[in-house]
N, C-alpha and C positions, 0 to 999 in steps of 0.2 A: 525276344527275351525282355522282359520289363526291368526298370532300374531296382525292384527287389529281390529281383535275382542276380544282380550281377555281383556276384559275390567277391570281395578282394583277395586277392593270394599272397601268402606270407613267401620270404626266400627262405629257403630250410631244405632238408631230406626226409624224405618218407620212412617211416623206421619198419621193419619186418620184423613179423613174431617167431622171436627163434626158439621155435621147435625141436628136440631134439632127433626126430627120427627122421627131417627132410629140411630144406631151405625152402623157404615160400616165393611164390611171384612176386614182385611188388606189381599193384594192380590199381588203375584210374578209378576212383569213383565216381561213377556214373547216376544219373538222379534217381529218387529213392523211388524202387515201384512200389508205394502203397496207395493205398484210397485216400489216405490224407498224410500227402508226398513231405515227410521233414522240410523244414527252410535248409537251407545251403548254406553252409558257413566257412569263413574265411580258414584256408587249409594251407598249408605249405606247400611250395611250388616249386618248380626251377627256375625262375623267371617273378620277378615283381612284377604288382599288381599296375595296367594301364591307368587306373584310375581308383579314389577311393571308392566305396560301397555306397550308392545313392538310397539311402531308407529317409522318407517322409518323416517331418515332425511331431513328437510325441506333445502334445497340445499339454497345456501345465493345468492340471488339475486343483491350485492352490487358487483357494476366494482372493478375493479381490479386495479394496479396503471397503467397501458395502456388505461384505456377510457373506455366506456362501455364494458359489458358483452355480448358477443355474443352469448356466450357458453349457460348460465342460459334463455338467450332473449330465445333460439330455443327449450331449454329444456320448458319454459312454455306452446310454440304453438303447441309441440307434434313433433317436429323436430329431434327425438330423435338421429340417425342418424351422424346429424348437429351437433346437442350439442356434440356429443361424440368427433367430429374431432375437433371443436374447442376448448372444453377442452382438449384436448391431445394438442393443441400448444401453450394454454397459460400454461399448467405444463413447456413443452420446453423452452417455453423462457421465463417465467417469477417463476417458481416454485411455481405459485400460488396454496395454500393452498385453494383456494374456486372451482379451479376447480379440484383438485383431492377431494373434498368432492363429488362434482356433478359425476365424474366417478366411484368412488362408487356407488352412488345412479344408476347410468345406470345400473353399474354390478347386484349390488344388487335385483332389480327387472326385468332386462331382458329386457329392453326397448335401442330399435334399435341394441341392442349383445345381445349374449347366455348369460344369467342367470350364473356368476361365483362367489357363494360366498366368496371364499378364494382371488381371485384379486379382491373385494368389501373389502372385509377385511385391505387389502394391502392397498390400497387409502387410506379408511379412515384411518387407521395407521399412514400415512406419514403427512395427513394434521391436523389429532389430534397432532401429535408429533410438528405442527406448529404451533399451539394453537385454529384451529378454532374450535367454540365450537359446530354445528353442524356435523362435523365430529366425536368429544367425545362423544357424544350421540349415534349417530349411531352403534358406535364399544362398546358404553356399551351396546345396544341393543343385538347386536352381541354375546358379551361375555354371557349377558342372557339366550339368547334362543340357544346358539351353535353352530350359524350358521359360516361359515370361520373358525372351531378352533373350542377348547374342551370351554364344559360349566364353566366359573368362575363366581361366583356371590360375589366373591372378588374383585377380578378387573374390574367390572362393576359396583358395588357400589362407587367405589376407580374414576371410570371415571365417573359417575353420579354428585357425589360432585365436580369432577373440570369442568362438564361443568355449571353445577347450579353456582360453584363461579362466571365465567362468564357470568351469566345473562342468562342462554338457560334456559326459563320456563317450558319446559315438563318434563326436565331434573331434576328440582328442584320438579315438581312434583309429578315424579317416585320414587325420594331421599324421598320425605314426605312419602310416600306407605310403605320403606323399614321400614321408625324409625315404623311408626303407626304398619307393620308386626310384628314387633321386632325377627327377626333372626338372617338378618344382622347385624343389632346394636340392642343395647341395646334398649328397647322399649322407646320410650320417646315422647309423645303426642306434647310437649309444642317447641319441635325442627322441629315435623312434621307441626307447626299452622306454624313456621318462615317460612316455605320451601314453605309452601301453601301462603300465604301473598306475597311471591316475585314471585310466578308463576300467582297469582290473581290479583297482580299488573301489570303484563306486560298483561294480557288481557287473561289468558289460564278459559274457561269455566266452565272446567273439574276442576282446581282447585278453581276456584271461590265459585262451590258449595260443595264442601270437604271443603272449609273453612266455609259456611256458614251450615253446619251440625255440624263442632265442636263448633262455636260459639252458636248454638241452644242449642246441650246439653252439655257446660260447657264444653267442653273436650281438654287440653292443653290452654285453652283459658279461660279466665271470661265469664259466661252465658251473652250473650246480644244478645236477639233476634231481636232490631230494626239491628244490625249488621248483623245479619244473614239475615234478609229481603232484606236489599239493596243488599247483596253478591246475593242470591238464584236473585231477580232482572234483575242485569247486566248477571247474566246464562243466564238466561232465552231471556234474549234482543240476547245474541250472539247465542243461537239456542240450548241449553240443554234442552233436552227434559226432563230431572227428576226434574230440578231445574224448567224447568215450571209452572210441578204438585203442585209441592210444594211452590213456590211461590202463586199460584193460593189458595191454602189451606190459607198459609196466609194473601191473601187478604179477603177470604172469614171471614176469623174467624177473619181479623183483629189482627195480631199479631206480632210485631213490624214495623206494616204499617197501616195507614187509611184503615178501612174496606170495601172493593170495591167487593159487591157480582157479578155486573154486568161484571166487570173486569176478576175476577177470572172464569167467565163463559167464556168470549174470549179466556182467557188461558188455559184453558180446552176443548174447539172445538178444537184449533190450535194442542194441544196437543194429539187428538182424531185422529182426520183429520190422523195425521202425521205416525195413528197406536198402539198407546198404551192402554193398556186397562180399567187399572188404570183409562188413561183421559177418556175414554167410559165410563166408568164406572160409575163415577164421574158427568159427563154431563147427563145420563140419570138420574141420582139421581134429579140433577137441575132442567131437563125437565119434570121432573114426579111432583116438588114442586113447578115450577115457582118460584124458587128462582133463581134471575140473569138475567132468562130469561122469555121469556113467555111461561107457561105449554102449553105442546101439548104432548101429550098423545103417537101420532103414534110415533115422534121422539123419547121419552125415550123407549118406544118400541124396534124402529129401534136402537138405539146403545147398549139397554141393551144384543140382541140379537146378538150383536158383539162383545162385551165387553164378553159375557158368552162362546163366541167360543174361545176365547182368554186366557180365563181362568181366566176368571175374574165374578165367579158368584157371583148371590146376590138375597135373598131367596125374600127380599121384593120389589125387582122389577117381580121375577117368580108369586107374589101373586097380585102385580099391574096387570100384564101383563093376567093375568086369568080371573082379574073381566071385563076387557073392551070389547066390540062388536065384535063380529069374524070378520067382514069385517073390522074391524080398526086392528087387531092382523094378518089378511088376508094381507095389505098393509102395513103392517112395515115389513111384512114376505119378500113382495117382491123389498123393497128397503134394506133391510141386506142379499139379497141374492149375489150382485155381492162382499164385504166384504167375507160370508158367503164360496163363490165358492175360492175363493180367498187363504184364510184361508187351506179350506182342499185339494187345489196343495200345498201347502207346505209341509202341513205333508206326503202327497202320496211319 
């Protein structure tokens, strides 16, 4: 598993969608099967996260005091190449700190040069030592996972907090991970809400819905779930596929939001669509009660039969799915088969 997936786990509880005509599983989600797999984002867990979330630096796209960015311009179109040479001559002659962060990032990942993590390490060193704060990040990353250099989670906690002072919100929300771990520091919920709030404020997804799980169950924070609604919301708007679910939960049941079952049905296809099982799961529950949407039999079928490969069973859709027509259990068979084929090349 590479350090972009190792996703962080918030402490919290899994919420179930209550249904009226059954109690639901609560059910692990497992990786998404599609052709272009969602990223994995920080969910709530029974257990805090071993470590924050190691994600590379987003190189700073702002010119330099000479004019535009040439360097950053080539590194976006894949110029990788380009970028390298022309970051190496604005270090030259201007000692800019944003393009020795970007010549890390080349080394670092191996794009247009050999893969060196010890001169990725170097860069970002010199332009951390120059205050940028995605270079801080990068080389707290580094110190984390050991890469360029021995493992310290001293001095990567130590660089997490000066890039978070600075405003770098993944930074701030790696720092929340660490208090919520409590190894690092001292366990402290109510410094992890601050750290989440200023990474939720600059727009980070990931912590938007880690904030809006403490606010659900009181944790570092006052219980306020119309809080938690709008947070799980703007997730869900920027592409967090667990803040969907759960958003969508709370449209359904109505809970610090107008009760939108129709809604929470959109959010729960999108979220099915995308792989997740949970949302199958969920959706055929819908499509088996016409709640949201309009029942239709073959469809809760088809996604219960997806949602079960996924690992997401559910005894009262196996007892729905028994009483209805073989030709209709026939036809949901052959529209959850290309999901179905899907599914089992992954595990082979």
């Amino acid at each position: 598993m590479s350090a972009k997936q190792k996703a962080a786990k918030l402490v919290g509880a899994a919420v179930v969608l209550a249904l009226p005509f059954a109690a639901l599983a609560q059910v692990p989600t497992p990786p998404a099967p599609s052709a272009t797999p969602a990223r994995q984002h920080a969910k709530p867990a029974a257990k805090p996260p071993a470590a924050p979330a190691a994600r590379p630096a987003q190189p700073s796209g702002a010119a330099g005091a000479g004019g535009p960015d040439l360097a950053f311009g080539a590194y976006q179109r894949g110029y990788f190449l380009t970028a390298f040479h022309e970051a190496t001559k604005r270090v030259t002659e201007k000692a800019d700190p944003q393009a020795m962060t970007l010549l890390g990032e080349l080394y670092a990942n191996g794009l247009g040069i050999s893969n060196d993590d010890k001169k990725a390490a170097e860069w970002y060193k010199l332009a951390a030592d120059r205050g940028d704060p995605n270079a801080i990040f990068a080389l707290a990353m580094f110190r984390l996972g050991g890469r360029g250099g021995p493992r310290d989670r001293n001095e990567a906690a130590r660089l997490l907090a000066a890039a978070a002072k600075l405003g770098h919100a993944a930074a701030a929300y790696d720092l929340a991970l660490l208090y919520i771990e409590g190894q690092q520091f001292p366990q402290d919920f109510a410094r992890a809400a601050e750290l989440l709030r200023t990474a939720a404020n600059a727009g980070s997804p990931e912590a938007q819905y880690a904030l809006a799980t403490m606010y659900k169950e009181g944790r570092g924070v006052p219980q306020d779930l119309r809080e938690a609604a709008r947070l799980l919301g703007a997730a869900s708007v920027a592409g967090n596929i667990d803040a969907s679910i759960e958003y969508a939960i709370a449209l359904f049941n109505g809970t610090g939001v107008a009760k939108d079952e129709a809604q929470a049905a959109v959010l729960l296809r999108k979220a099915a669509m995308r792989g997740n099982p949970v949302a199958q799961n969920r959706l055929a529950r819908l499509l088996m009660s016409g709640r949201g949407v309009p029942a239709d039999a073959g469809e809760a079928m088809k996604w219960h039969l997806i949602a079960r490969a996924g690992g997401a069973g559910d005894q009262v859709l196996d007892e729905f799915m028994a009483r209805q027509p073989a030709d209709l259990r026939t036809a949901a068979e052959k529209k959850a088969k290309p999901w179905l084929d899907f599914l089992a090349s992954m595990r082979s």
